[in-house]
C-alpha positions as a Markdown table, in Angstrom:
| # | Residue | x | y | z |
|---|---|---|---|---|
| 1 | Unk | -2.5 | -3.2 | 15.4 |
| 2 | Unk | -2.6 | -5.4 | 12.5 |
| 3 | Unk | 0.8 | -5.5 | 10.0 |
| 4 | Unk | -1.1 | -5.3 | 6.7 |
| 5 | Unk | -1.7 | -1.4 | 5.3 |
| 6 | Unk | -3.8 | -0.6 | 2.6 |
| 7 | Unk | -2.2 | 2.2 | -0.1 |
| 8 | Unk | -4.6 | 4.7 | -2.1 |
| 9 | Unk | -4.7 | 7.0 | -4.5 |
| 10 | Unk | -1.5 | 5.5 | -6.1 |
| 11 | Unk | 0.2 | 6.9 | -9.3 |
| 12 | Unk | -1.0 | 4.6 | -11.5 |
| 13 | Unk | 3.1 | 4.4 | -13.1 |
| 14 | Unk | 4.2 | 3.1 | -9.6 |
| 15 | Unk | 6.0 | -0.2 | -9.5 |
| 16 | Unk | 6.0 | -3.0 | -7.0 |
| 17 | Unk | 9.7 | -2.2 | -6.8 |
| 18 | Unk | 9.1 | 1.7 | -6.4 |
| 19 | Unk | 6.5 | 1.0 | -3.6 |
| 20 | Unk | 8.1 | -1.2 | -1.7 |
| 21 | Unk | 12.0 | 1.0 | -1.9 |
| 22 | Unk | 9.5 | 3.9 | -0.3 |
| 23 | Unk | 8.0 | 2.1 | 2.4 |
| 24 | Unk | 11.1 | 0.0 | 3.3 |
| 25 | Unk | 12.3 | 3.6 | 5.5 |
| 26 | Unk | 9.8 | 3.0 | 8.0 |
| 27 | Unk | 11.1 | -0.9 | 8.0 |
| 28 | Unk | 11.0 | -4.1 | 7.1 |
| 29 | Unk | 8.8 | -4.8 | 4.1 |
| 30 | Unk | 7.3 | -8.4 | 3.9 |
| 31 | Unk | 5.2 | -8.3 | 0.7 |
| 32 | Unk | 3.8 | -5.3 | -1.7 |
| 33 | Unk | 0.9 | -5.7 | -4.2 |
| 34 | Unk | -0.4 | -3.4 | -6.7 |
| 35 | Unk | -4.3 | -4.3 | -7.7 |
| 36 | Unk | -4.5 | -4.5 | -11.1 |
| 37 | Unk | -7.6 | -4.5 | -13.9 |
| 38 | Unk | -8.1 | -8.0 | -14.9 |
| 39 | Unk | -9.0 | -7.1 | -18.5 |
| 40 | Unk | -5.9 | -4.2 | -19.1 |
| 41 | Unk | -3.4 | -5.4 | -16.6 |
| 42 | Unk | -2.8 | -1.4 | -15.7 |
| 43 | Unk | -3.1 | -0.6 | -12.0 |
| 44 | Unk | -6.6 | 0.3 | -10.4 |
| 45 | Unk | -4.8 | 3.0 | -8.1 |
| 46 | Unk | -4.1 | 1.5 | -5.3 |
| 47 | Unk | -2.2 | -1.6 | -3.4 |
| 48 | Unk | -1.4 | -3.5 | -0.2 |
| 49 | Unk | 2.1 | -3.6 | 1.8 |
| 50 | Unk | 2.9 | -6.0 | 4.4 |
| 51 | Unk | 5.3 | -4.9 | 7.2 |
| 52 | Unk | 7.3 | -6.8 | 9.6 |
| 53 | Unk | 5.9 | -5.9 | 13.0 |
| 54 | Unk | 2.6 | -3.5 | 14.0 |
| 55 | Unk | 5.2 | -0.5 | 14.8 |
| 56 | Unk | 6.5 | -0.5 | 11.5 |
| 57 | Unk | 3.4 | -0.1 | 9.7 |
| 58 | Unk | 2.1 | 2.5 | 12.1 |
| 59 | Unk | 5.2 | 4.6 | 11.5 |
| 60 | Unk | 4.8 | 4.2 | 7.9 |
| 61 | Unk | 0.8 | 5.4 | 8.1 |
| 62 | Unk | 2.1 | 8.5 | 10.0 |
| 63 | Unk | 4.9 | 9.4 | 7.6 |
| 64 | Unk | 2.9 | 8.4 | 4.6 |
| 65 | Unk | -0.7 | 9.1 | 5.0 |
| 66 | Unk | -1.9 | 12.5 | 3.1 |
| 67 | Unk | 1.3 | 13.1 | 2.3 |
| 68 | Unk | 2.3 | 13.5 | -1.4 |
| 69 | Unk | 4.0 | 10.8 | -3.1 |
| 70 | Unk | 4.8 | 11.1 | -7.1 |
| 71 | Unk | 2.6 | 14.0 | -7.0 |
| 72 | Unk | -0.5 | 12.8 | -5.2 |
| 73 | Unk | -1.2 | 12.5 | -1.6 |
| 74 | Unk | -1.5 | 8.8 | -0.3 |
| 75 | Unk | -4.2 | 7.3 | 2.1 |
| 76 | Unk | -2.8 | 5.0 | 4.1 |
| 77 | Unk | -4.7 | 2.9 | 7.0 |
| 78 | Unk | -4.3 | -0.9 | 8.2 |
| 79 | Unk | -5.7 | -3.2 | 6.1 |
| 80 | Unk | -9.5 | -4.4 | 6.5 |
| 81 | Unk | -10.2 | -8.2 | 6.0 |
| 82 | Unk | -11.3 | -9.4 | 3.0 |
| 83 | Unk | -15.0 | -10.0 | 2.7 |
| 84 | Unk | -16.3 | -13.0 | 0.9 |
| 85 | Unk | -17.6 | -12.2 | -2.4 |
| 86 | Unk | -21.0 | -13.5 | -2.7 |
| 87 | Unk | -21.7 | -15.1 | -6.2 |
């Protein structure tokens, strides 16, 4: 099981700080990222959080996934890879 998790349905008030405070029960927290909109800088909703070993992110998709958080219930699942963007 890959380390990387990907975060939906985000509050779009979340910070990186926020996020990662949250997540950091379930372990050790390498690196958060919030995807923002290039044009307004405000946050399209939804992130990426790295976590120290495989066990620790799948403890955090099982207490965090559908569950609410701020008010709205988060997906959760590991990370896909990125796919090239073709141009």
């Amino acid at each position: 099981m890959g380390n990387k998790l990907y975060v939906g349905n985000l509050p779009y008030t979340i910070t990186l700080e926020s996020l990662s405070d949250a997540f950091s029960v379930c372990g050790t927290v390498e690196s958060v990222k919030i995807i923002t909109d290039r044009e307004t800088g405000r946050s399209r909703g939804f992130g990426f959080i790295e976590m120290a070993s495989g066990d620790q992110a799948q403890e955090a998709i099982e207490k965090f996934n559908g569950n609410d958080f701020n008010g709205r219930p988060l997906t959760v699942n590991v990370a896909k890879p990125q796919t090239p963007k073709h141009r």
